[in-house]
C-alpha positions as CSV (number, residue, x, y, z in Angstrom):
1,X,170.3,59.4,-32.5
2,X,170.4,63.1,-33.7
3,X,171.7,66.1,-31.8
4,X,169.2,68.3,-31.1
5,X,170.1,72.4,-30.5
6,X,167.3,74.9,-29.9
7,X,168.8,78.7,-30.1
8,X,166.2,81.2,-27.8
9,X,166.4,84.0,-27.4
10,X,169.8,85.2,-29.0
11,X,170.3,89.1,-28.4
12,X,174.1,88.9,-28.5
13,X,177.2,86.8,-30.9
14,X,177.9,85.7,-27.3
15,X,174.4,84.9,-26.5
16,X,174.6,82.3,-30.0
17,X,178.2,80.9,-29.3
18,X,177.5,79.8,-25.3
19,X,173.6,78.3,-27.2
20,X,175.3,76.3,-30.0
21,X,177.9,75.3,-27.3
22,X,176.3,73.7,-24.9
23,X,173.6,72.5,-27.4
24,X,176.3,70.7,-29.3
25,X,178.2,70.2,-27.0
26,X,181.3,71.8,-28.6
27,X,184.3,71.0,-27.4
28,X,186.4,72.9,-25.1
29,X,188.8,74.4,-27.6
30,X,185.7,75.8,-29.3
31,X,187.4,80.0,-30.2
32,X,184.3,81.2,-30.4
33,X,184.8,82.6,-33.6
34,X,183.5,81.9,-37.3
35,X,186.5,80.2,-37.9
36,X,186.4,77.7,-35.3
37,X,182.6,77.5,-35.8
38,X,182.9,76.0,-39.1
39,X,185.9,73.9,-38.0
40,X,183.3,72.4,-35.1
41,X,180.3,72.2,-37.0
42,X,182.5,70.6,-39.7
43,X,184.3,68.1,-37.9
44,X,183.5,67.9,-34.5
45,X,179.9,67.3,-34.1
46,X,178.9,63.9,-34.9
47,X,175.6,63.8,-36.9
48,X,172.9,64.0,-37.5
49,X,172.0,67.6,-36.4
50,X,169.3,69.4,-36.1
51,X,169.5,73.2,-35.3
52,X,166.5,75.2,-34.4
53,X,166.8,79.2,-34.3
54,X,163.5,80.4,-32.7
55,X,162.7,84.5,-33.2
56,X,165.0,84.5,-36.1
57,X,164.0,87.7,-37.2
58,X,164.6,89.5,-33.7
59,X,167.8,87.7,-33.6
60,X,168.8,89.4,-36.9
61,X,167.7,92.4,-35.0
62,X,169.4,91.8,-31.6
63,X,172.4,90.6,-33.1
64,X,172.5,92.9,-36.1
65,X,171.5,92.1,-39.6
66,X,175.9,91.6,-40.7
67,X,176.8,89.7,-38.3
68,X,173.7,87.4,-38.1
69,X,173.7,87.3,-42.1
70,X,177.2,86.1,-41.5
71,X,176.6,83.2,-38.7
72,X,173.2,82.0,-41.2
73,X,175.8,82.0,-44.3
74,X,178.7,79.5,-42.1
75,X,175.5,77.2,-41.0
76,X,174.4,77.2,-44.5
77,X,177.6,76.7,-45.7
78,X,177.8,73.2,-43.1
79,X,174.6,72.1,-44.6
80,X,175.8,72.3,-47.9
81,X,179.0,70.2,-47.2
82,X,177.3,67.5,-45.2
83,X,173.9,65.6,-45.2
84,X,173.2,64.9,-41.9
85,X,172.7,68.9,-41.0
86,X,169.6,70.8,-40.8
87,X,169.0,74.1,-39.9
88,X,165.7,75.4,-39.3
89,X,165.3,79.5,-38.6
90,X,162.3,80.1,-37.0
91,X,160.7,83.5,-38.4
92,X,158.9,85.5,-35.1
């Protein structure tokens, strides 16, 4: 069974760390920093996952385009380490 995490509506970095944290389920020592993101999303969060970022674009906006380019580049770098991750950004 894959874990499922559907990111709406993200205006804020705190808006995309409480999403990915209770859609994951992260656990509780979760720093809510890009650090301890990658450490999670790494080795914490048993497969396979699916991550869905709907209104991508206005996230980038919201969130501003650094610091979103920067979350995009740890989940990227996730994928790329393990095959049982997907992310999908949703471009609205």
């Amino acid at each position: 069974m894959s874990v499922k995490c559907e990111l709406k509506a993200v205006q804020s970095l705190a808006d995309f760390y409480e999403q990915i944290a209770i859609g994951l389920m992260l656990p509780s020592h979760f720093g809510r920093n890009l650090d301890a993101l990658q450490d999670c999303l790494s080795n914490d969060v048993a497969g396979p996952v699916e991550i869905f970022w709907f209104n991508a674009t206005t996230a980038r906006q919201d969130v501003g385009e650094d610091t979103f380019d920067t979350l995009t580049e740890v989940l990227r770098g996730v994928m790329e380490e393990r095959d049982d991750f997907q992310v999908w950004l949703g471009l609205g």
